[in-house]
RODRENKOL-169908 format. One record per residue (C-alpha): residue number from 1; residue in three letters; chain; x, y, z. Coordinates in Angstrom, 3 decimals, always signed. Example, Ala and Ser with C-alpha at 12.3 -4.5 7.8 and 13.67 -1.06 7.14 Angstrom:
n 1 | res ala | chain A | c1 +12.300 | c2 -4.500 | c3 +7.800
n 2 | res ser | chain A | c1 +13.670 | c2 -1.060 | c3 +7.140
END
This chain:
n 1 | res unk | chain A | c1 -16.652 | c2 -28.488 | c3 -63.808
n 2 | res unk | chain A | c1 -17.258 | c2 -24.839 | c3 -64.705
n 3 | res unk | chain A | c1 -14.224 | c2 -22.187 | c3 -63.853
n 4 | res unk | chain A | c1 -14.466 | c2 -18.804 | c3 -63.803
n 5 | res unk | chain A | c1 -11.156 | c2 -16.886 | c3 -65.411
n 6 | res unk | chain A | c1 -10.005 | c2 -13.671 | c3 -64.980
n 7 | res unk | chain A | c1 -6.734 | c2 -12.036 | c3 -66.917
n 8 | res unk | chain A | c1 -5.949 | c2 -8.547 | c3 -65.775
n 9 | res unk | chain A | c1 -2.914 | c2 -5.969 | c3 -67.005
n 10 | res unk | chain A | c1 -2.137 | c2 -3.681 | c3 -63.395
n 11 | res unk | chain A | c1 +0.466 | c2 -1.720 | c3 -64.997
n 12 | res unk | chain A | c1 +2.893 | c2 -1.912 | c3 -62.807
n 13 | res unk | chain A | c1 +5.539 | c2 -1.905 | c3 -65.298
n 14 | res unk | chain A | c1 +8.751 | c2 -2.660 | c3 -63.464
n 15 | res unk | chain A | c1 +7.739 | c2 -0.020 | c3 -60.852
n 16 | res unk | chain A | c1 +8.269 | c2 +2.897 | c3 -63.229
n 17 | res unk | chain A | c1 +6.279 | c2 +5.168 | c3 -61.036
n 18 | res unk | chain A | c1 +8.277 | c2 +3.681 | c3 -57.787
n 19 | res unk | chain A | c1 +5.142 | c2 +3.906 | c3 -56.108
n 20 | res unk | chain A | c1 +3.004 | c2 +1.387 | c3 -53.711
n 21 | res unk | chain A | c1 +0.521 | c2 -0.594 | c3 -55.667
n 22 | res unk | chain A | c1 -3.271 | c2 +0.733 | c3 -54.988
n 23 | res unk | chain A | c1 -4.401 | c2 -1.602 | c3 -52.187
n 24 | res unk | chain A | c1 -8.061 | c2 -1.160 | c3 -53.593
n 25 | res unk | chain A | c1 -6.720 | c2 -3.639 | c3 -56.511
n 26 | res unk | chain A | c1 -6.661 | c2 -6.586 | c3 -54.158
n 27 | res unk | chain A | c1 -10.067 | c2 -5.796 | c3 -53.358
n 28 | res unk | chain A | c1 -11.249 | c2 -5.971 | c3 -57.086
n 29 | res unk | chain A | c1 -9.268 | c2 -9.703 | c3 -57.785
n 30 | res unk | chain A | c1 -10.876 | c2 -10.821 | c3 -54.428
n 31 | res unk | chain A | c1 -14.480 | c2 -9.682 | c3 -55.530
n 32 | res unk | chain A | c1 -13.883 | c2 -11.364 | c3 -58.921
n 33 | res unk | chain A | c1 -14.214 | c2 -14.795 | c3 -56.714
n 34 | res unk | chain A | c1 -12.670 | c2 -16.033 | c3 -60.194
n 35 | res unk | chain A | c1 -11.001 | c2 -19.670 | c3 -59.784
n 36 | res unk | chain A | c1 -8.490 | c2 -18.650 | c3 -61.902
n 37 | res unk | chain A | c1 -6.814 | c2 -14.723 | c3 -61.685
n 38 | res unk | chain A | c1 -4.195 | c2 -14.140 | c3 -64.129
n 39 | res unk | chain A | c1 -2.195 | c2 -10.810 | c3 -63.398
n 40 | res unk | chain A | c1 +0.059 | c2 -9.274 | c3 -65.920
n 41 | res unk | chain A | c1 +2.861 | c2 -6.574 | c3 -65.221
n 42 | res unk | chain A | c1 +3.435 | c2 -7.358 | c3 -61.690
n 43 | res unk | chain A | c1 +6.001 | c2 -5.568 | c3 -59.831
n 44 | res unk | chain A | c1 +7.429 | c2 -8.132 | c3 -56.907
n 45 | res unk | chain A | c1 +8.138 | c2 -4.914 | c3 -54.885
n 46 | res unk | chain A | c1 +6.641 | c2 -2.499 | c3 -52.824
n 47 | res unk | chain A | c1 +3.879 | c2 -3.293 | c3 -51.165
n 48 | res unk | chain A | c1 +3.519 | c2 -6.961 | c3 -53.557
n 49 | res unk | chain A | c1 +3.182 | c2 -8.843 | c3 -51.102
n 50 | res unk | chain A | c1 +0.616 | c2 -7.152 | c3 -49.094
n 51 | res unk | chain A | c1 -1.762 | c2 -6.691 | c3 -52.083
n 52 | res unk | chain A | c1 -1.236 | c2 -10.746 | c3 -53.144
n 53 | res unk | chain A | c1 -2.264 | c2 -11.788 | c3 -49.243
n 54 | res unk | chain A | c1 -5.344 | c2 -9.515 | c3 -49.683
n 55 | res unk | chain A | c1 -6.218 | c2 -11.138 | c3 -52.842
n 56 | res unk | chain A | c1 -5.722 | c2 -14.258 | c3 -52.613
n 57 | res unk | chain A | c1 -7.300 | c2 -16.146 | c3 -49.480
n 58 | res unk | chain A | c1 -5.948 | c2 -19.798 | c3 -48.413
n 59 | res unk | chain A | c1 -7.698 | c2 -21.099 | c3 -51.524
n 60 | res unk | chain A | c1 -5.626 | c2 -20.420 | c3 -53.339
n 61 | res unk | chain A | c1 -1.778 | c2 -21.374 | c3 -54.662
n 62 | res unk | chain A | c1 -0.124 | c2 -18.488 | c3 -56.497
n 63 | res unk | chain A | c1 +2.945 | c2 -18.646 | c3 -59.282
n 64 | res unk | chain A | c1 +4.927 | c2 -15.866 | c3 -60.358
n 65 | res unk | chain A | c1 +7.535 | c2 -15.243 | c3 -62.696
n 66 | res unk | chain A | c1 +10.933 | c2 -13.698 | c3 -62.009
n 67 | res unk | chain A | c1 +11.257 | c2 -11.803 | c3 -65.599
n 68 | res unk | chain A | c1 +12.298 | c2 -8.166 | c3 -63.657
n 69 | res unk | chain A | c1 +16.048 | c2 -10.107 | c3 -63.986
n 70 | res unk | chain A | c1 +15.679 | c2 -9.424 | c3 -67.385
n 71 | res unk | chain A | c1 +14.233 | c2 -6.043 | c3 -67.605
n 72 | res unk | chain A | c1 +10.786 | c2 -7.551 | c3 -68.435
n 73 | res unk | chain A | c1 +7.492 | c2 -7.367 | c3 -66.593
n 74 | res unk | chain A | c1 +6.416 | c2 -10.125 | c3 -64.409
n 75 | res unk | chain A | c1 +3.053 | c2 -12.397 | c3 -64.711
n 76 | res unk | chain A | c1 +1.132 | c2 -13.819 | c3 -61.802
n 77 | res unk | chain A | c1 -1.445 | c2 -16.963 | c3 -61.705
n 78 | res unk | chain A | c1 -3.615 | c2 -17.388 | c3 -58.767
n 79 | res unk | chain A | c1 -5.387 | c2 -21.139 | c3 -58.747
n 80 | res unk | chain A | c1 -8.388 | c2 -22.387 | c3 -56.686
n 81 | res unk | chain A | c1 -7.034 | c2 -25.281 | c3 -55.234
n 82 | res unk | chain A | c1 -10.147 | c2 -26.493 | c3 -53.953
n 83 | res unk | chain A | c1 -11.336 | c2 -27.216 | c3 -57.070
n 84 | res unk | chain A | c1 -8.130 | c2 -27.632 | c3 -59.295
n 85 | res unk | chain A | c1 -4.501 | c2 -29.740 | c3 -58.544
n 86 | res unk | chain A | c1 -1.574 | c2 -27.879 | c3 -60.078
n 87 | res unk | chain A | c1 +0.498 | c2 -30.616 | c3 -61.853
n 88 | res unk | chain A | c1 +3.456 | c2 -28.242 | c3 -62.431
n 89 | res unk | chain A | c1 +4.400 | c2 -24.383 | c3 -63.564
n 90 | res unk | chain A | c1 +6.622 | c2 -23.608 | c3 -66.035
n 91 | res unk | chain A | c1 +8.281 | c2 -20.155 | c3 -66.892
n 92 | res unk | chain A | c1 +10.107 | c2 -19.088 | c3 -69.881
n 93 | res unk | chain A | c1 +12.820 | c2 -16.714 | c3 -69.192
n 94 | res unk | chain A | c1 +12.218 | c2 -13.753 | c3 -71.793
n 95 | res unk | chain A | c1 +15.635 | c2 -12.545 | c3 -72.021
n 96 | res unk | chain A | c1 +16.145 | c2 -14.377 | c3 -75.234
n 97 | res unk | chain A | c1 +14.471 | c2 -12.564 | c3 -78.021
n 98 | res unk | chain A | c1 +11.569 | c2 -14.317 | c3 -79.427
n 99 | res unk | chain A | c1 +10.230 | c2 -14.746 | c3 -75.839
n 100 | res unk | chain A | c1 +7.243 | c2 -13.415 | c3 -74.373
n 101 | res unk | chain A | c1 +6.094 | c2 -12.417 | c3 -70.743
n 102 | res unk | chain A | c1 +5.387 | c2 -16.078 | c3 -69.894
n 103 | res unk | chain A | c1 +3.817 | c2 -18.543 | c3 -67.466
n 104 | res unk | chain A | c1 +2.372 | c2 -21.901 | c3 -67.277
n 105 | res unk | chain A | c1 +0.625 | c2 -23.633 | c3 -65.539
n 106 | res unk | chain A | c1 -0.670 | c2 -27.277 | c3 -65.837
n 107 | res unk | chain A | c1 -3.620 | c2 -28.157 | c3 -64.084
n 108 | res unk | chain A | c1 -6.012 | c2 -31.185 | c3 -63.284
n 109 | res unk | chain A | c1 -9.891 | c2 -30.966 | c3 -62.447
n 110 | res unk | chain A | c1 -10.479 | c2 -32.653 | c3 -58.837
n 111 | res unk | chain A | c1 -14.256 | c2 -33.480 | c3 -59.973
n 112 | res unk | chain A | c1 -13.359 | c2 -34.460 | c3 -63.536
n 113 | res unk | chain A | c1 -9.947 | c2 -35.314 | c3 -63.771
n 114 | res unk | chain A | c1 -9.251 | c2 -33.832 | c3 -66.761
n 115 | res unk | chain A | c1 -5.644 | c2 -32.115 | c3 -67.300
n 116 | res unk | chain A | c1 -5.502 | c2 -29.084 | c3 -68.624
n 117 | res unk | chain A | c1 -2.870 | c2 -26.075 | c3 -69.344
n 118 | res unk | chain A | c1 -3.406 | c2 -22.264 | c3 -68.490
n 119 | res unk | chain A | c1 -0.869 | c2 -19.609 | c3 -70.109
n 120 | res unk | chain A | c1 -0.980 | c2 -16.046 | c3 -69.589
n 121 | res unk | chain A | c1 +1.461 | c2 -14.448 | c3 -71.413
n 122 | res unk | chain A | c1 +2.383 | c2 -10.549 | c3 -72.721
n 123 | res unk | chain A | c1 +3.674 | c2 -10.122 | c3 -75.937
n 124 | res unk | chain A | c1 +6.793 | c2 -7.225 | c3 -75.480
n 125 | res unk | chain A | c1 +5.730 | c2 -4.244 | c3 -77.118
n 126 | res unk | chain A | c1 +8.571 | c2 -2.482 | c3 -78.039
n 127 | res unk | chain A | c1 +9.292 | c2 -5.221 | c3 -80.294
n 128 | res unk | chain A | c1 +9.196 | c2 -5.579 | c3 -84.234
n 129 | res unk | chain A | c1 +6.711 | c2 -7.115 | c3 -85.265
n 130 | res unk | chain A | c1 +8.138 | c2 -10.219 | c3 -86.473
n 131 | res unk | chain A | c1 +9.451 | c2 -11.068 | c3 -83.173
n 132 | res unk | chain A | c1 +5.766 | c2 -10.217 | c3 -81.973
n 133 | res unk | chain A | c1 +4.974 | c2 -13.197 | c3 -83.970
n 134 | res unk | chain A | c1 +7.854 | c2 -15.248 | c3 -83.035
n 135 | res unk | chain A | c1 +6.871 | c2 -14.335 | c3 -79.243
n 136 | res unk | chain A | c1 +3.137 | c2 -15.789 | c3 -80.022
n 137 | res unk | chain A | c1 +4.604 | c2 -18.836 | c3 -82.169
n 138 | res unk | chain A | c1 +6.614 | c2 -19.418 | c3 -79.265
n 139 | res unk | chain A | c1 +3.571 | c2 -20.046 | c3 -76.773
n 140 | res unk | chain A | c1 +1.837 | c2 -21.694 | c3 -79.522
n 141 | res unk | chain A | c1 +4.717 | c2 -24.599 | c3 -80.316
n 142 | res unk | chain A | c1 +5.583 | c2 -25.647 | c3 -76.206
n 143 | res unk | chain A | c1 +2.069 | c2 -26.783 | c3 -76.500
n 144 | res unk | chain A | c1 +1.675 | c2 -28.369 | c3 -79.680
n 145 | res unk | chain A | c1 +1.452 | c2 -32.127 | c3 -78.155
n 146 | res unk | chain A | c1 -1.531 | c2 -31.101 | c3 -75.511
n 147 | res unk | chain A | c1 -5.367 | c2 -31.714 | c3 -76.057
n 148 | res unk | chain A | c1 -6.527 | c2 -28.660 | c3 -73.798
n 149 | res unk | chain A | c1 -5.181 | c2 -25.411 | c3 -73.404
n 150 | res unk | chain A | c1 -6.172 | c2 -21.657 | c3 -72.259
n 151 | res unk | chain A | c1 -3.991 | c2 -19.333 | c3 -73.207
n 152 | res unk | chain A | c1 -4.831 | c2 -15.464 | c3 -72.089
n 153 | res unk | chain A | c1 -2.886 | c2 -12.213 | c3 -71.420
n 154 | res unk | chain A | c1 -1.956 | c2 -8.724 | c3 -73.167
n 155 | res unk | chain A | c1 -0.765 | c2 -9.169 | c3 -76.825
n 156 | res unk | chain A | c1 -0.150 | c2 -5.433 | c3 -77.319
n 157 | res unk | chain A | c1 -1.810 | c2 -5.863 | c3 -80.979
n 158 | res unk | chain A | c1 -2.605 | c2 -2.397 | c3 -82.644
n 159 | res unk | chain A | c1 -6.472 | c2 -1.504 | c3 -83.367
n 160 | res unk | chain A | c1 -8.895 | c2 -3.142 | c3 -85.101
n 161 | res unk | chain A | c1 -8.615 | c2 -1.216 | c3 -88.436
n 162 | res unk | chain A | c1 -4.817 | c2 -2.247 | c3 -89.380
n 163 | res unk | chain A | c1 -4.243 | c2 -4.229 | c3 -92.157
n 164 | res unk | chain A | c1 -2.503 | c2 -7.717 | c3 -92.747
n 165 | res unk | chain A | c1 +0.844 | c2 -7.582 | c3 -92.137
n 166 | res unk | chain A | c1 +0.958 | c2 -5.490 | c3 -89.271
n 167 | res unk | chain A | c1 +0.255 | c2 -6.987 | c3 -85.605
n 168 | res unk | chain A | c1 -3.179 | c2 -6.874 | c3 -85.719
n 169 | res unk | chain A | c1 -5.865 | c2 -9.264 | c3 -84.757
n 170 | res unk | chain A | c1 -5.794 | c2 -10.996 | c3 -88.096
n 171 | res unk | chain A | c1 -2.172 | c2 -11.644 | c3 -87.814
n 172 | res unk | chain A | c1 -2.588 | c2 -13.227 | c3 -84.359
n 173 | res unk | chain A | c1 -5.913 | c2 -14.859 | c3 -85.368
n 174 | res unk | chain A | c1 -3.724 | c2 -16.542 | c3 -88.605
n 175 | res unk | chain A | c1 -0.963 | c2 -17.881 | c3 -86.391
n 176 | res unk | chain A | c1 -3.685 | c2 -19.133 | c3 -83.916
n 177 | res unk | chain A | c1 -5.434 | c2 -21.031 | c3 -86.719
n 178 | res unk | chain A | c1 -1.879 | c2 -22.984 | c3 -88.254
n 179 | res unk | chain A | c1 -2.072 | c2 -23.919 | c3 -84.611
n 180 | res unk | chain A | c1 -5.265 | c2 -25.485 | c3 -83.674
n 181 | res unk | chain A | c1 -6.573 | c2 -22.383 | c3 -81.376
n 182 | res unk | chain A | c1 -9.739 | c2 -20.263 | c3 -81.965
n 183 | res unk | chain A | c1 -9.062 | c2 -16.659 | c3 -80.729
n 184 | res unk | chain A | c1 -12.008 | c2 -15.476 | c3 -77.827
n 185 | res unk | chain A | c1 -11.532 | c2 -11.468 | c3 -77.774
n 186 | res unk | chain A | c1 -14.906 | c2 -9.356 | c3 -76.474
n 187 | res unk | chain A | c1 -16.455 | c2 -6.420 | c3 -78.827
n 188 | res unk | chain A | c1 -14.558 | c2 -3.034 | c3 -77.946
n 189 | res unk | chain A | c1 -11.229 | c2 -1.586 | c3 -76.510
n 190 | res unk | chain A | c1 -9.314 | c2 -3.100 | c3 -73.477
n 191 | res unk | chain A | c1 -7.329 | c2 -0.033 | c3 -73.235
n 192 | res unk | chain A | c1 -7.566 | c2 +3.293 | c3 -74.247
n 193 | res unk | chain A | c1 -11.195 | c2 +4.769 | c3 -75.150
n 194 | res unk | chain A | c1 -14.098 | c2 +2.572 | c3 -74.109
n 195 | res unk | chain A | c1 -15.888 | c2 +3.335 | c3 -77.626
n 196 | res unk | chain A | c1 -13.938 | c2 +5.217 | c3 -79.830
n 197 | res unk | chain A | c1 -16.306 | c2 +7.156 | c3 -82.663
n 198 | res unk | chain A | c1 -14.843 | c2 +4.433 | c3 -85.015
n 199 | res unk | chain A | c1 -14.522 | c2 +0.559 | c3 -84.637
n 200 | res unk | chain A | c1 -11.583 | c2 +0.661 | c3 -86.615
n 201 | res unk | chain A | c1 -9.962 | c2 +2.895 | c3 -83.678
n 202 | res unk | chain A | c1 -10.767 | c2 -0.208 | c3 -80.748
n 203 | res unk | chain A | c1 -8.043 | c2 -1.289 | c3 -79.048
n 204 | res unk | chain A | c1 -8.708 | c2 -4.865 | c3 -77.912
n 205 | res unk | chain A | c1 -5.290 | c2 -6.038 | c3 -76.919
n 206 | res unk | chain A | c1 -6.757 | c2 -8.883 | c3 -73.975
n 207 | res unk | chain A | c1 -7.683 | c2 -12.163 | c3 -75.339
n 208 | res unk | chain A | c1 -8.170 | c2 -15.845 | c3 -74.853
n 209 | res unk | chain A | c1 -7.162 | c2 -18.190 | c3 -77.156
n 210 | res unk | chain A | c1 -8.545 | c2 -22.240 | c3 -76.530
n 211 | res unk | chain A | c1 -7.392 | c2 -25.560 | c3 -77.983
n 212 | res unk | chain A | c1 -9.559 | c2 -28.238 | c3 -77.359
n 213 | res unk | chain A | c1 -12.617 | c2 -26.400 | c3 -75.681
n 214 | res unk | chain A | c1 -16.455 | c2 -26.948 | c3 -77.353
n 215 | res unk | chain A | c1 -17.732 | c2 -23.563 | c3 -78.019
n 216 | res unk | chain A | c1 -20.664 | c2 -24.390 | c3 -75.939
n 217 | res unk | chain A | c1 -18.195 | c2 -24.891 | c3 -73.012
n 218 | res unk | chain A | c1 -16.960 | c2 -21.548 | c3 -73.250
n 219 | res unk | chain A | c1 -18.694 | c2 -17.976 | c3 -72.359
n 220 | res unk | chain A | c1 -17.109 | c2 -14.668 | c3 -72.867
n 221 | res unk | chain A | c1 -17.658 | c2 -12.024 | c3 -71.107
n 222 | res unk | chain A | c1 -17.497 | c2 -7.855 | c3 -71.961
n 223 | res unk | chain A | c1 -14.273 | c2 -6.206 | c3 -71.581
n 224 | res unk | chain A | c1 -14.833 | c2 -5.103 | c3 -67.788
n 225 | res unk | chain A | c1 -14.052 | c2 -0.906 | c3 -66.376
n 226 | res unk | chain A | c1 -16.101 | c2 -1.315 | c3 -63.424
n 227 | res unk | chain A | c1 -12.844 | c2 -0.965 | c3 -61.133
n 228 | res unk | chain A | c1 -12.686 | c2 +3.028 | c3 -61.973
n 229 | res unk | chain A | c1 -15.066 | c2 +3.572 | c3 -59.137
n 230 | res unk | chain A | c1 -12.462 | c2 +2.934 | c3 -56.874
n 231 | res unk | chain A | c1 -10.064 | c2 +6.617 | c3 -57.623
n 232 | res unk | chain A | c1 -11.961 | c2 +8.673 | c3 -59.792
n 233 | res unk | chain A | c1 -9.039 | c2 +11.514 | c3 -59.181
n 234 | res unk | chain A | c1 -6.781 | c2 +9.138 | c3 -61.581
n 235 | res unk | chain A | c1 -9.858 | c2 +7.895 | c3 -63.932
n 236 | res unk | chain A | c1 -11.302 | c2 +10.827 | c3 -64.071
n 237 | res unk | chain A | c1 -12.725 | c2 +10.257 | c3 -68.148
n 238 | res unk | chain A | c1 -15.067 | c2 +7.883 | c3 -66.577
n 239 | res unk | chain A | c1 -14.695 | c2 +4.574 | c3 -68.421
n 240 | res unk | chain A | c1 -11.723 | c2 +6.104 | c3 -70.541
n 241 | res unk | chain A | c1 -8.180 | c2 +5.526 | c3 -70.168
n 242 | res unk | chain A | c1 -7.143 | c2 +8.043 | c3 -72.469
n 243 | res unk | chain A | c1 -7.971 | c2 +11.283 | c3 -73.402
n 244 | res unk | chain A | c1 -6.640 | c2 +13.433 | c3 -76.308
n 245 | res unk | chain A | c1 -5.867 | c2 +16.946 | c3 -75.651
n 246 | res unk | chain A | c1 -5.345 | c2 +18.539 | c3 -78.556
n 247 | res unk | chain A | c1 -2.676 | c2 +19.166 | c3 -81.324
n 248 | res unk | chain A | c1 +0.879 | c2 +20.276 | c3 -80.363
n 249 | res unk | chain A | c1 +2.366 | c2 +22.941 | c3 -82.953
n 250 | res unk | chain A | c1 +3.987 | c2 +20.643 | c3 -84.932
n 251 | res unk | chain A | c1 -0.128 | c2 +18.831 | c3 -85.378
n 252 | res unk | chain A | c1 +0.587 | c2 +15.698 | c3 -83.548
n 253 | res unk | chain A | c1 -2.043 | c2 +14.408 | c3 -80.763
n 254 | res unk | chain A | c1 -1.307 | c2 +15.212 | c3 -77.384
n 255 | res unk | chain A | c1 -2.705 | c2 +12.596 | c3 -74.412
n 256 | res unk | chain A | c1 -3.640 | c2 +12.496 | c3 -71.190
n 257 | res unk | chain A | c1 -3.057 | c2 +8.435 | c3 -69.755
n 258 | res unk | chain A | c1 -3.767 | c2 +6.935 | c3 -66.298
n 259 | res unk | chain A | c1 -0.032 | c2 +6.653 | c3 -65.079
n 260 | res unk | chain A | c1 +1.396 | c2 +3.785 | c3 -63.552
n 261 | res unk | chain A | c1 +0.988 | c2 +2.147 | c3 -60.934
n 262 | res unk | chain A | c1 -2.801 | c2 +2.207 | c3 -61.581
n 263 | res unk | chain A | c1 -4.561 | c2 -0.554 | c3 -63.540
n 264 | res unk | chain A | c1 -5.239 | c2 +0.775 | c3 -67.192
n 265 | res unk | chain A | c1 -6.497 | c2 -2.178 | c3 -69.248
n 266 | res unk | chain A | c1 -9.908 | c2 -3.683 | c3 -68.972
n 267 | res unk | chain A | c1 -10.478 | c2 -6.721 | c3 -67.110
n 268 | res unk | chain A | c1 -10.783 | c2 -10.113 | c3 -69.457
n 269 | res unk | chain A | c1 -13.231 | c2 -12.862 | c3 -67.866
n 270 | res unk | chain A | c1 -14.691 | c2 -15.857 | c3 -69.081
n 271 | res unk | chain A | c1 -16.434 | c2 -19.076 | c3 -67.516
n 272 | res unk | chain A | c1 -15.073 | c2 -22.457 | c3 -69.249
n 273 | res unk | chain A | c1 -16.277 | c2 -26.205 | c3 -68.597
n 274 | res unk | chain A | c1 -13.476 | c2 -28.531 | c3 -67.845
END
């Protein structure tokens, strides 16, 4: 059975802006016509609930977390249950430190009947980076026992050009390796600039990590901006998400962001045979 994933950061960031959700956001998920939609900082407020009816027709079965009760940003996972039956979810409540943004998911293929798990997690960034590592370890180790597993989300990693020892994509690559998973990240930036001058400057913090997939069961695709169309008064850099200004006096970089509560990470997508 093929599936087609989707993982998605909407920056909604425990409704820092304390502004509605854009509705056009539902209309991007429900386009994606993914069989599984993985949503990371989700705000349960506002207008929630109208976006998630929007976005997710009767096929589907949706699971969200209930992190906000411990000042941390909530995850969502949307499952096509005419094609897969959900054998449980699982949170983990990140108010311990060493815990990630986390939800899980076990599911079972109704033309295969092979078990699998999903994860989506997001690794806290305002966190050193040891506990980054613990956070990832953390995901890692609940699953150590299982054959098959997906694990995607936001891991807040720093750019491409950072060296060992810092949380950078070798770092999470090593701890994926002691652990049996093969890291799945597309070329460029999932936030930020599209294509910074340098490669060492990419930012991609979106990835999936697999256990027990066949590389030829597994396609990746490119880091998707295609949603900007929808408000080009907020994304106005075209496929940017950032733009620096200038230098302040003092010779630090000034930025201009897309502000919460608009979506300002790339969209993550793959197609996996179960």
């Amino acid at each position: 059975m093929e599936l087609k994933i989707v993982e998605w950061n909407i920056n909604q960031r425990m409704n820092y802006s304390g502004k509605n959700m854009p509705n056009w956001i539902a209309d991007v998920i429900a386009k994606e016509d993914a069989d599984i939609i993985a949503l990371t900082e989700v705000y349960k407020g506002n207008n929630w609930n109208e976006v998630k009816t929007a976005a997710f027709n009767s096929n589907y079965v949706v699971f969200e977390t209930s992190n906000n009760t411990a000042g941390q940003n909530d995850i969502a996972i949307a499952i096509n249950i005419n094609k897969l039956n959900v054998i449980y979810a699982k949170t983990y409540y990140p108010g311990t430190l060493g815990i990630p943004d986390c939800l899980e998911v076990k599911c079972k293929s109704k033309d295969t009947d092979k078990e699998f798990i999903f994860i989506c997690i997001r690794i806290h960034a305002s966190v050193e980076n040891k506990t980054k590592r613990q956070e990832l370890n953390h995901v890692m180790s609940v699953v150590e026992n299982e054959d098959t597993v997906i694990v995607c989300g936001d891991f807040n990693n720093y750019r491409r050009g950072c060296v060992d020892n810092i949380w950078c994509l070798n770092e999470v690559s090593k701890i994926c390796k002691e652990k049996n998973f093969v890291v799945k990240t597309p070329d460029g930036s999932s936030i930020y600039q599209e294509s910074p001058v340098n490669i060492d400057y990419e930012f991609p913090e979106d990835h999936f990590l697999l256990k027990g997939i066949n590389e030829n069961d597994f396609t990746l695709f490119p880091y998707d901006r295609d949603f900007v169309e929808n408000y080009r008064i907020i994304y106005k850099w075209n496929k940017d998400f950032q733009v620096c200004l200038g230098k302040d006096k003092s010779g630090k970089n000034i930025y201009d962001s897309v502000p919460t509560p608009f979506p300002d990470h790339a969209i993550l997508k793959c197609k996996v045979i179960i």
